[in-house]
N, C-alpha and C positions, 0 to 999 in steps of 0.2 A: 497614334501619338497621344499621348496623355495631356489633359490642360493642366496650365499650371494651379498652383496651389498657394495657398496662403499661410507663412509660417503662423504656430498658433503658441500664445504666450499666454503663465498663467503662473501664478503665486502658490505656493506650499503652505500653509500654516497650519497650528503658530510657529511663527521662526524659532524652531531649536536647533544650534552649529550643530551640537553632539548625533540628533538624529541627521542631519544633513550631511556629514561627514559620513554616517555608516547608510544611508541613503546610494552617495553617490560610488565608496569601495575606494580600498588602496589607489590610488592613478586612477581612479575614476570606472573601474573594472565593473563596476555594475552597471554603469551607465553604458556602456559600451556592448554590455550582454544585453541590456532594453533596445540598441540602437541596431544591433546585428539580429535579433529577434523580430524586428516588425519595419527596418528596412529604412528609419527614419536617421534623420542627424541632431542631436541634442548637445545645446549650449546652456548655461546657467551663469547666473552674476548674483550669488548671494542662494536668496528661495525665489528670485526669477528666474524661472522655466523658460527656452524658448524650444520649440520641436517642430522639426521641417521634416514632409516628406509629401506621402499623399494620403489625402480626406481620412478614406479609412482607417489608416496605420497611426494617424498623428490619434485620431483618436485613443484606437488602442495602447498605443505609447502613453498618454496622458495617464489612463483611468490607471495604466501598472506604476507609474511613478508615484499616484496618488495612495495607491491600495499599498505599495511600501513602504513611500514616507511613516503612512497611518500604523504600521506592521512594527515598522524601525525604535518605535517610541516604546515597546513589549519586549522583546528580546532582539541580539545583534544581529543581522541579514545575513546570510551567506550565499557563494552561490547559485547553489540547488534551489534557497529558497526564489532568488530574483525569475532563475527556471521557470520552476513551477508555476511563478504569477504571469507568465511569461504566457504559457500553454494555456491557463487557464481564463484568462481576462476575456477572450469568444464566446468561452461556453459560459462563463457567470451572466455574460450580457443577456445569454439567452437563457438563462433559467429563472433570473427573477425572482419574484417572489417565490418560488421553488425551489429555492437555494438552501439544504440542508441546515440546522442548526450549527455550532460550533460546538464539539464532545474536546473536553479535557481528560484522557486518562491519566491518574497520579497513581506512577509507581516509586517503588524506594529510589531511585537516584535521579528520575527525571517527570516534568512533566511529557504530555506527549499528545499532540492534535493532530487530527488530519491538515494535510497539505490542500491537495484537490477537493475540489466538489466531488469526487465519488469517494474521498478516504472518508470525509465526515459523514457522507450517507453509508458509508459502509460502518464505521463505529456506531451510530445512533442505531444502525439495523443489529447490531449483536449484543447491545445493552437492551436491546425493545422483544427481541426473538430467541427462541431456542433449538433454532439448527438456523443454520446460515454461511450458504455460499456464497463466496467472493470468485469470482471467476476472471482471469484477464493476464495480461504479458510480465514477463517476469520485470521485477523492480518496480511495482506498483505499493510493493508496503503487503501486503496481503496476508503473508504470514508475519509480518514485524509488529502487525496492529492486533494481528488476532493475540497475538501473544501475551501483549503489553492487556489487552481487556483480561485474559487470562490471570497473569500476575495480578491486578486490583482487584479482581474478584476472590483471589485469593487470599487477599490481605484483609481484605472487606470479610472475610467470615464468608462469604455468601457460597462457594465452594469448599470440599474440603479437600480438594488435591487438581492435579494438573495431569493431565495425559495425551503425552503427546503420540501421534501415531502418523506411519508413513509407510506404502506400499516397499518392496525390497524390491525393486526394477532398475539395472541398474541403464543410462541414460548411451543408449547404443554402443555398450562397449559390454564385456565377456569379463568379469573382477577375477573369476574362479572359487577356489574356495576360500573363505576367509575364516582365520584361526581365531580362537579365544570365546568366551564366552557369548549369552544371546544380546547380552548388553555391548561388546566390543564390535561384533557380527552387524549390529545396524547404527554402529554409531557415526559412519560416514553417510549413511543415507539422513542424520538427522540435525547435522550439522548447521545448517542455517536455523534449526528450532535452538541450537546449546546456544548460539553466537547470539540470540535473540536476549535468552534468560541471563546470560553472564554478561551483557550488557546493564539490562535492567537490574537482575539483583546481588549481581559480584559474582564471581568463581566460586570462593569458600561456601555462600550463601547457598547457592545452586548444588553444589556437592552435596549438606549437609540436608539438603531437603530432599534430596536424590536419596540417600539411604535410609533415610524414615519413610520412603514411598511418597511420599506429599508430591513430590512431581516423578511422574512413573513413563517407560519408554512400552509402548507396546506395538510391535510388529504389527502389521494389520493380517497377517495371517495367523495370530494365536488371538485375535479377540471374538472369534466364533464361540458361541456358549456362555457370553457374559457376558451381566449386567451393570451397566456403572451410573452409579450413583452420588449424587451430591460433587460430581465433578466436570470440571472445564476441560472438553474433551478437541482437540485438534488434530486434522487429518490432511497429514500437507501432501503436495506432489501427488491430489485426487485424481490429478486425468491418467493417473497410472493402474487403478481398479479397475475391475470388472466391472460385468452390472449386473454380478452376484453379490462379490467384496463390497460391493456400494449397498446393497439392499443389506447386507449384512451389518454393514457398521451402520447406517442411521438404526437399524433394530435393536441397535444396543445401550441405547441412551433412559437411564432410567429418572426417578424423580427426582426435583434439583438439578438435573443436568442441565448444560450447554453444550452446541456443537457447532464448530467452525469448520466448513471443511475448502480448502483453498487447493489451485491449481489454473493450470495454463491449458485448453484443449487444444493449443496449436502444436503442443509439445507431448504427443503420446508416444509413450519408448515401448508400448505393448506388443506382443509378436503377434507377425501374419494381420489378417484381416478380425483382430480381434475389438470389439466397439470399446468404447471408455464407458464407462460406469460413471466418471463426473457429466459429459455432456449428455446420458440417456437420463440422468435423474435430472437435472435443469432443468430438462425438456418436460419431462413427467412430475414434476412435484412442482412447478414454478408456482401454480396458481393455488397449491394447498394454502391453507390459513394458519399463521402461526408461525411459516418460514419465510425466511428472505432471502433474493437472489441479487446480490451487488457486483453490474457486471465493470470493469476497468476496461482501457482503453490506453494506445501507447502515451496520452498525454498526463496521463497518472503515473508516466514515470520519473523515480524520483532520483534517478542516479544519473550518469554522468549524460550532457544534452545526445552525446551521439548514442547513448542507447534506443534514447527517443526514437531516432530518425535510424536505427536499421532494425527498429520492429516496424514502423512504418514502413519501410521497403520490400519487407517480408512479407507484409500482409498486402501490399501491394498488387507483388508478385502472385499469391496466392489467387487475389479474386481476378485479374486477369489469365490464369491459367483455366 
């Protein structure tokens, strides 16, 4: 039987209506996502707080209603974002002083931060390094962040094109043959990279940089025998190489470059007992100098809450099996 507990009451400031309104959400929808997230019952009369449940939870309920009032006063709350503060309020308690910088990426239409404690150490690790795995469950941001460092580096002068690259496997299904050129041939394998760039710098924009080559598509089975240089190179859906393809693509990175290479190793679509080439380099280059390995976790996910909880399930299931 649990003792009981003592409701704990505490003040928001400085009293702003306008943040306390987008604080609490249409009918209160945020507060409801804080309430259903950590198990507690929250009332308010103005910027007094009161929050009932147990010890632990009011806690945590508190520190998130603080960490978004503080949020609400920068740009308006959504959702996702109440989510994320949601998942995250555990692990900041325990990192501490270790708790990543805050990384701004500005591209043409938006700015863009990390969510999680591992988005912002994963942006600080690919502005700081030049190869850099992000490894972890899908809807973590992995390839949305590499992209967006990609585009400001582009704008920044500091590269002079974009290359995005992705193994041709297709995800347990038989495509067959597909018609039209080498560019129409993988453009559904690259489609969360288009959805990325035409978000950040418009359709037109992205076309127009598409035919001058400034952002170039390469198969990763024609980048054998070359070298690239002075470019921002991304290599999505990694758990799908070899760990040949893998030894081949970090070989290809010449001066000026960057390299992001992202992937899921729970999700290998490779035939037979063939190994992944992302989880055998992790393993083999983690401790080289000069790279970074940023691993994710299901609470870095930033899409809808029941993504969260059926990667959780799955990886549940896994380590009991």
């Amino acid at each position: 039987m649990n003792s009981p507990t003592q409701p704990v009451t505490f003040l928001l400031d400085p009293e702003d209506n306008q943040r306390l309104a987008d604080l609490c959400g249409e009918h209160n929808a945020h507060l409801k996502q804080v309430e259903e997230g950590f198990g507690v019952r929250i009332s308010h009369r103005g910027h007094l707080f009161c929050v009932d449940g147990q010890d632990h939870d009011i806690r945590k309920a508190q520190d998130v209603l603080r960490a978004l009032y503080e949020d609400s006063g920068q740009t308006p709350l959504s959702p996702d974002r109440v989510q994320i503060a949601i998942s995250q309020i555990p692990r900041s308690a325990l990192e501490g002083d270790d708790a990543p910088d805050d990384v701004v990426i500005r591209v043409r239409k938006a700015m863009i931060r990390g969510k999680s404690i591992n988005q912002k150490r994963y942006l600080g690790n690919i502005l700081r390094h030049d190869i850099n795995f992000g490894i972890g469950p899908a809807g973590t941001g992995k390839t949305y962040l590499a992209v967006a460092c990609a585009v400001q580096a582009l704008a920044e002068e500091t590269v002079d094109r974009i290359v995005l690259v992705r193994p041709a496997v297709e995800a347990g299904e038989r495509l067959g043959f597909l018609p039209g050129d080498i560019g129409q041939k993988v453009d559904p394998y690259l489609r969360p990279l288009y959805d990325a760039l035409y978000e950040m710098l418009g359709f037109e924009r992205v076309g127009r940089l598409m035919e001058r080559h400034v952002i170039e598509l390469a198969p990763l089975a024609y980048m054998r025998g070359r070298t690239l240089s002075h470019a921002f190179v991304i290599l999505d859906e990694a758990q799908n190489t070899t760990e040949a393809q893998m030894k081949m693509f970090l070989t290809r990175l010449g001066f000026g470059s960057r390299a992001v290479i992202t992937g899921d190793p729970s999700q290998v679509d490779l035939p037979g007992q063939t190994r992944s080439g992302l989880t055998h380099a992790v393993k083999l280059l983690s401790a080289v100098k000069g790279l970074s390995v940023t691993r994710f976790t299901p609470q870095d996910v930033v899409r809808h809450p029941l993504v969260q909880r059926v990667i959780e399930a799955y990886e549940s299931e896994n380590r009991s099996a």
